[in-house]
C-alpha positions in Angstrom: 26.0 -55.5 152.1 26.3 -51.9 154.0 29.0 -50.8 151.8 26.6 -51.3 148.8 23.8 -49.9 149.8 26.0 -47.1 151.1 27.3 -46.9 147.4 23.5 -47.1 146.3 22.8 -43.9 148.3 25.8 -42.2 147.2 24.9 -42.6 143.4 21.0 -41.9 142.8 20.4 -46.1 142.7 17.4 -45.4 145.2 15.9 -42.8 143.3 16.1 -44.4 140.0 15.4 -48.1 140.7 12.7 -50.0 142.4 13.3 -51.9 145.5 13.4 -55.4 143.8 15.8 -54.0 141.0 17.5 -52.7 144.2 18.0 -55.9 145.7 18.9 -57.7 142.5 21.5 -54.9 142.1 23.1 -55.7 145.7 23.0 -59.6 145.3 24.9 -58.7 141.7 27.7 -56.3 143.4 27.8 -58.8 146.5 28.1 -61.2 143.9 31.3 -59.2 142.1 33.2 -58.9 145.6 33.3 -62.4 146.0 34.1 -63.1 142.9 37.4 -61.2 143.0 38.1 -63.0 146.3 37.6 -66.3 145.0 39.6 -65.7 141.9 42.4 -63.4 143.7 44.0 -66.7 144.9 45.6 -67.2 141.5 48.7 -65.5 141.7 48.5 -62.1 140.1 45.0 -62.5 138.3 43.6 -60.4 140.4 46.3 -57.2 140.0 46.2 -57.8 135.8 42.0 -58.0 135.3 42.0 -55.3 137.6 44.6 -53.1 135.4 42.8 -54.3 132.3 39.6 -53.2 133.6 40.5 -49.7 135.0 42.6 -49.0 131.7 39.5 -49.7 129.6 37.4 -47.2 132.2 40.2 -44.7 131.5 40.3 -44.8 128.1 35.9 -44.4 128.3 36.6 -41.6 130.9 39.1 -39.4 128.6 37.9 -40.5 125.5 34.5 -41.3 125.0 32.5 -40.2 128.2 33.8 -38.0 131.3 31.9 -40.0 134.2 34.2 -39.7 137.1 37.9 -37.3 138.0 40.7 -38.9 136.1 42.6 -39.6 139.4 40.0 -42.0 140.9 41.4 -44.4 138.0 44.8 -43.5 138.0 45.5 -44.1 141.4 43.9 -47.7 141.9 45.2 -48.8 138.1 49.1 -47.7 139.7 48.4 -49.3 142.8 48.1 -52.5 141.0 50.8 -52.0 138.7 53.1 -51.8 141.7 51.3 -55.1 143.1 51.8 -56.6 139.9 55.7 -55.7 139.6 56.1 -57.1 143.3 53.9 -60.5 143.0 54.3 -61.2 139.4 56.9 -64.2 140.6 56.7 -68.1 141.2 56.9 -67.0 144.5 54.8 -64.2 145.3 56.1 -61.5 148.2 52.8 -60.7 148.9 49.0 -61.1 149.0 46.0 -58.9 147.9 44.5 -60.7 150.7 40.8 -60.6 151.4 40.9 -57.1 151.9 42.5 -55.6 148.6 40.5 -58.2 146.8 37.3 -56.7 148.5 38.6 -53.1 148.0 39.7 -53.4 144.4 35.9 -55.2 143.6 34.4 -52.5 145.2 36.3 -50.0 143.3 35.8 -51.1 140.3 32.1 -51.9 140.7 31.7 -48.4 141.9 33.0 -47.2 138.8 31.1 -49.2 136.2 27.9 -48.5 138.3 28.8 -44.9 138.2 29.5 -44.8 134.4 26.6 -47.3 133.8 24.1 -45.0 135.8 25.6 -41.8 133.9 26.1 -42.9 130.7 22.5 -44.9 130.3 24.8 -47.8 128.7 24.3 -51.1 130.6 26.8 -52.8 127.9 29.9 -51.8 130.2 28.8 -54.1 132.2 30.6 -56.7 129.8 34.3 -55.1 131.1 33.6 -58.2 133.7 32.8 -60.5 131.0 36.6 -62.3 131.2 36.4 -62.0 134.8 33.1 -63.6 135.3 33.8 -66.6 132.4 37.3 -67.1 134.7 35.3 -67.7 137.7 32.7 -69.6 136.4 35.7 -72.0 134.8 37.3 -71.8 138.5 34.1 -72.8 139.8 33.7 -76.3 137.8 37.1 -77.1 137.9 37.0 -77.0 141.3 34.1 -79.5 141.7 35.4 -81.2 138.9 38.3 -82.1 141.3 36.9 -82.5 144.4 34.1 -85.2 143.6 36.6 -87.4 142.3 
C-alpha cells in the first residue's frame, strides 16, 4: 500500500482525485499486484501478458501518444523476453517469484496510470482486460476444485 501511494504522489493522483476515488484507486492497483502473483504460478503467463502489455504501451508511446521515455518500456518488455526464452519449458529454470511478479504489476500499473492520467483516456485500462478475465477463470476453477 506504501509503494502506491508513493506512486500516487509521484503522478499528480492527489491533486486531481478526491480521497475516496483515492482509495478506490489503491484497493484497484493493490488489487492488480496480486493479481499478477496469483496468476504468475502458471508457468510463463506472467512473462507473455506482461510482454503483450508493454508492446501495446510501446506501440501507444511511439505512435499515438508520447507519455513516458521509450526506455522505461524497453527495458522491462526485454527483461521478460529473456525470462520467457529461459522458462518457457515443461520444466521451468526459474521463478518470477513473488517479487518479479510484484515488480512487473507495479510497472505496468505505473505505466497505464501514467498514460491514463496524461492522456485523459480511461479505455487503456482494458490492456488488463485478458489478464483480469484469466484470473477471474483461475479464481473459480480453483473453488471449483477444492469444494469437491
Amino acid at each position: 500500500m506504501v509503494a502506491a501511494l508513493l506512486m500516487f504522489q509521484f503522478l499528480p493522483v492527489f491533486i486531481i482525485m478526491p480521497w475516496w476515488a483515492i482509495a478506490l484507486l489503491c484497493m484497484f492497483v493493490i488489487g492488480i499486484i496480486n493479481a499478477y502473483s496469483f496468476v504468475d504460478r502458471v508457468k510463463g503467463t506472467t512473462s507473455f501478458y506482461s510482454i503483450l502489455v508493454l508492446g501495446a504501451l510501446q506501440y501507444i508511446n511511439i505512435r499515438v501518444f508520447n507519455f513516458v521515455e521509450r526506455d522505461l518500456i524497453w527495458i522491462p518488455m526485454f527483461a521478460c523476453i529473456l525470462f520467457s526464452l529461459i522458462n518457457y519449458r515443461k520444466i521451468g529454470t526459474c521463478s518470477s517469484g513473488e517479487v518479479g511478479s510484484a515488480t512487473m504489476s507495479f510497472w505496468i500499473t505505473f505505466l497505464l496510470l501514467r498514460l491514463i492520467l496524461d492522456s485523459g483516456n480511461p479505455i487503456y485500462i482494458l490492456f488488463l482486460a485478458i489478464y483480469g478475465v484469466d484470473y477471474i477463470c483461475m479464481i473459480i476453477r480453483k473453488l471449483t476444485t477444492t469444494s469437491k
